[in-house]
C-alpha positions as CSV (number, residue, x, y, z in Angstrom):
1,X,-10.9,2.4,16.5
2,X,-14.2,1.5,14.7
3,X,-13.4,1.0,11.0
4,X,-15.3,2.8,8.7
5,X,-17.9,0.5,6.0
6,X,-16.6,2.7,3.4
7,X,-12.9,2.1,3.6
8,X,-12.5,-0.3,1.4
9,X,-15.7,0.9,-0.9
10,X,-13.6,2.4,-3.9
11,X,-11.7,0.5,-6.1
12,X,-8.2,1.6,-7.2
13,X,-9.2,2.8,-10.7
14,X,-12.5,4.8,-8.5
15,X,-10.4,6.3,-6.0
16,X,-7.9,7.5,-9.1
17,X,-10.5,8.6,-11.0
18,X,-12.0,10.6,-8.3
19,X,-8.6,12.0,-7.3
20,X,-8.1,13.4,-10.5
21,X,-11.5,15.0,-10.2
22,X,-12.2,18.8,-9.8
23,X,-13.1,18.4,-6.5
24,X,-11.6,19.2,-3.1
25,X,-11.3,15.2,-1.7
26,X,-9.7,13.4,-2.0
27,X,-6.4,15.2,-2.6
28,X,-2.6,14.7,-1.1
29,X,-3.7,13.8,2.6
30,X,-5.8,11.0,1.1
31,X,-2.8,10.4,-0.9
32,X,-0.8,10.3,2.0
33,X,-2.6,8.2,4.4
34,X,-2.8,5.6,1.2
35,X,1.1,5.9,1.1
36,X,1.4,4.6,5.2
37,X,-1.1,1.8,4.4
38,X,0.7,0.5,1.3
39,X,3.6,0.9,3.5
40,X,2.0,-1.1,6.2
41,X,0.5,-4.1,3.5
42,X,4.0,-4.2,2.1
43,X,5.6,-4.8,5.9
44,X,2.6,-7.5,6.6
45,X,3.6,-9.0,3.5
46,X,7.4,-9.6,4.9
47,X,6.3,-10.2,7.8
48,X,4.4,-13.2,7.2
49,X,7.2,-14.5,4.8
50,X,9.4,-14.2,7.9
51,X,6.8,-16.1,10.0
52,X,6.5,-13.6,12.7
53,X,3.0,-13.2,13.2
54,X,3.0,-10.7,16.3
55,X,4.4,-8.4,13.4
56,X,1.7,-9.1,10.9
57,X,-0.6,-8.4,13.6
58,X,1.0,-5.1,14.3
59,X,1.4,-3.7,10.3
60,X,-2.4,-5.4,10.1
61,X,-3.4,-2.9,12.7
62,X,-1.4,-0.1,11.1
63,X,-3.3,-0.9,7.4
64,X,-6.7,-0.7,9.0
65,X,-5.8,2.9,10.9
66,X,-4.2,4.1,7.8
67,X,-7.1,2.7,5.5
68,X,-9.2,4.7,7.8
69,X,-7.3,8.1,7.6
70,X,-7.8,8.2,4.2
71,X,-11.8,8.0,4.9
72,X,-10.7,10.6,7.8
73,X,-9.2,12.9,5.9
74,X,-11.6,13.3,3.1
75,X,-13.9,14.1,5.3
76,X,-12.1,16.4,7.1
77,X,-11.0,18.3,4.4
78,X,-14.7,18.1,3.1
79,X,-15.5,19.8,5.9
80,X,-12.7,22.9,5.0
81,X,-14.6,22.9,1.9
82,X,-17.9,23.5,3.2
83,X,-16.3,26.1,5.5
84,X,-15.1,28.2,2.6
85,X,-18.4,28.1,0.7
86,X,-19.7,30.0,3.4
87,X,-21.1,33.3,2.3
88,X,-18.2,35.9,2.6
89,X,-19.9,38.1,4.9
90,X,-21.0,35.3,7.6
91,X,-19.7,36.4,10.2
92,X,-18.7,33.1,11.7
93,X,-17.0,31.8,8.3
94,X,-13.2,32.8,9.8
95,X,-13.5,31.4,12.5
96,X,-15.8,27.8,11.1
97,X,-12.8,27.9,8.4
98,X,-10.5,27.7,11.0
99,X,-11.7,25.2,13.0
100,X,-12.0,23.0,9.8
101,X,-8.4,23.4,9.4
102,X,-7.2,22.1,12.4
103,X,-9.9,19.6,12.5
104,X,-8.7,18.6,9.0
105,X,-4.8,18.5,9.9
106,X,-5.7,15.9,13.0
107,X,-5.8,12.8,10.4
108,X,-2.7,13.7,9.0
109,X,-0.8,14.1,12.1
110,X,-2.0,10.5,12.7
111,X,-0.9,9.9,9.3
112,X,2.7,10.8,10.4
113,X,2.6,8.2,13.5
114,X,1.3,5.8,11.9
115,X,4.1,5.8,9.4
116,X,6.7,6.1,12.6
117,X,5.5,2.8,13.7
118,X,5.4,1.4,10.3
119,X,9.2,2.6,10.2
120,X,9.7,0.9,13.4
121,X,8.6,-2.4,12.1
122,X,10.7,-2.3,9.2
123,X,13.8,-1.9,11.5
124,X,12.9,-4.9,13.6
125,X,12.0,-7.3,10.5
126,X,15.3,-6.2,8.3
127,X,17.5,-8.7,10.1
128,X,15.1,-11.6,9.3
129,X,14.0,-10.6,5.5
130,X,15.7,-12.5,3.2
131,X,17.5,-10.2,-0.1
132,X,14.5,-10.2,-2.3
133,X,12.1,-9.4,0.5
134,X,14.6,-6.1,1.7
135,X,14.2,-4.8,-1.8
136,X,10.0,-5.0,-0.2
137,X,11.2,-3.2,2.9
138,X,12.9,-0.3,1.0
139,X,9.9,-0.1,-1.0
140,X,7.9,0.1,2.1
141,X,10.1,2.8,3.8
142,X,10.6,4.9,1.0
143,X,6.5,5.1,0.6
144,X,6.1,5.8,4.3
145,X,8.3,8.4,4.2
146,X,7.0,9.9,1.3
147,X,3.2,10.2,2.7
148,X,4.5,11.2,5.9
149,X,6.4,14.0,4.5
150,X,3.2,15.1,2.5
151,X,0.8,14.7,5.8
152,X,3.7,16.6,7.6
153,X,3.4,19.6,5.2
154,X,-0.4,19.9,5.1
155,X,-0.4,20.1,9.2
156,X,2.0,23.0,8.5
157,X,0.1,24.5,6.0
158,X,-3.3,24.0,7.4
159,X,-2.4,25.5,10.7
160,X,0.2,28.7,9.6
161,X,-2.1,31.1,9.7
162,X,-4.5,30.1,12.3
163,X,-4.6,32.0,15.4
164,X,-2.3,30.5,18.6
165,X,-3.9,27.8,20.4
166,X,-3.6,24.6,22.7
167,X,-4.6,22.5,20.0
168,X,-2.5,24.0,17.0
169,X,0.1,24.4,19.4
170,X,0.3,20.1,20.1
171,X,-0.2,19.6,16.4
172,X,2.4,21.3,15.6
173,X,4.8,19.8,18.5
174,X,3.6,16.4,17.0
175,X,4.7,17.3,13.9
176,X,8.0,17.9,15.5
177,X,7.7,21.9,15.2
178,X,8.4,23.6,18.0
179,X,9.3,27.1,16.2
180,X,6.9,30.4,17.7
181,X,5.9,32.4,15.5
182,X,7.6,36.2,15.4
């Protein structure tokens, strides 16, 4: 993966700022690609308290991919945006929309494996963390699970109403939905 120069670019207080924006980025899949990478600095953190550094290397790794997503996924969704400010009678606006949405939902299904690895990691470091650094690991869970419900839900909304296909039909096996529609 090449990391993007503006991942780490905005501050906090920016990216908060420009969150709470009137604007279509960033918005919940930012949000919830910055949920697996807290996740993943919080498990780094543990890990190198524990002294197992194949482990910080691994939630390292997982920071910089989710880090990335977030840069991903604004400009993903950025793309949805421009999509819909197509004049109404373009006749290729349906079908630019729609290939904007499941463009847009591909960082967030990456935002939902990221955080299953993430998960993973906390399983194998629990048995070394001492008490006060399990408190960390809950922390670190509970925030992964959070942003992965979130990416979860915009897959499933981006893609409802877009016509069958190969690719919304892995994205939404990735997601774990393997419902057809009726």
């Amino acid at each position: 993966m090449v990391s993007d120069a503006d991942v780490d670019a905005r501050t906090v207080t920016e990216f908060l700022a420009d969150l709470s924006a009137r604007t279509p980025t960033p918005a919940g899949g930012a949000v919830a690609a910055l949920c697996a990478a807290q996740a993943a600095a919080l498990v780094a953190m543990v890990a190198r308290y524990c002294e197992d550094a194949a482990l910080v290397e691994r939630a390292e790794a997982l920071l910089l991919r989710a880090q990335q997503l977030v840069v991903d996924d604004e400009r993903a969704f950025g793309a949805v945006a421009v999509a819909w400010g197509a004049p109404a009678d373009d006749e290729g606006r349906r079908a630019a929309i729609d290939a904007a949405l499941l463009a847009a939902s591909e960082p967030q299904a990456q935002v939902v494996e990221t955080v299953i690895e993430v998960l993973v990691l906390i399983d194998q470091l629990r048995p070394a963390a001492r008490p006060g650094l399990r408190s960390d690991l809950v922390a670190a869970g509970e925030v992964a699970r959070a942003g992965a419900a979130v990416a979860r839900m915009n897959v499933e909304s981006n893609v409802r109403e877009l016509p069958d296909s190969e690719g919304r039909s892995q994205l939404l096996r990735r997601m774990g939905v393997t419902k057809e529609r009726n």
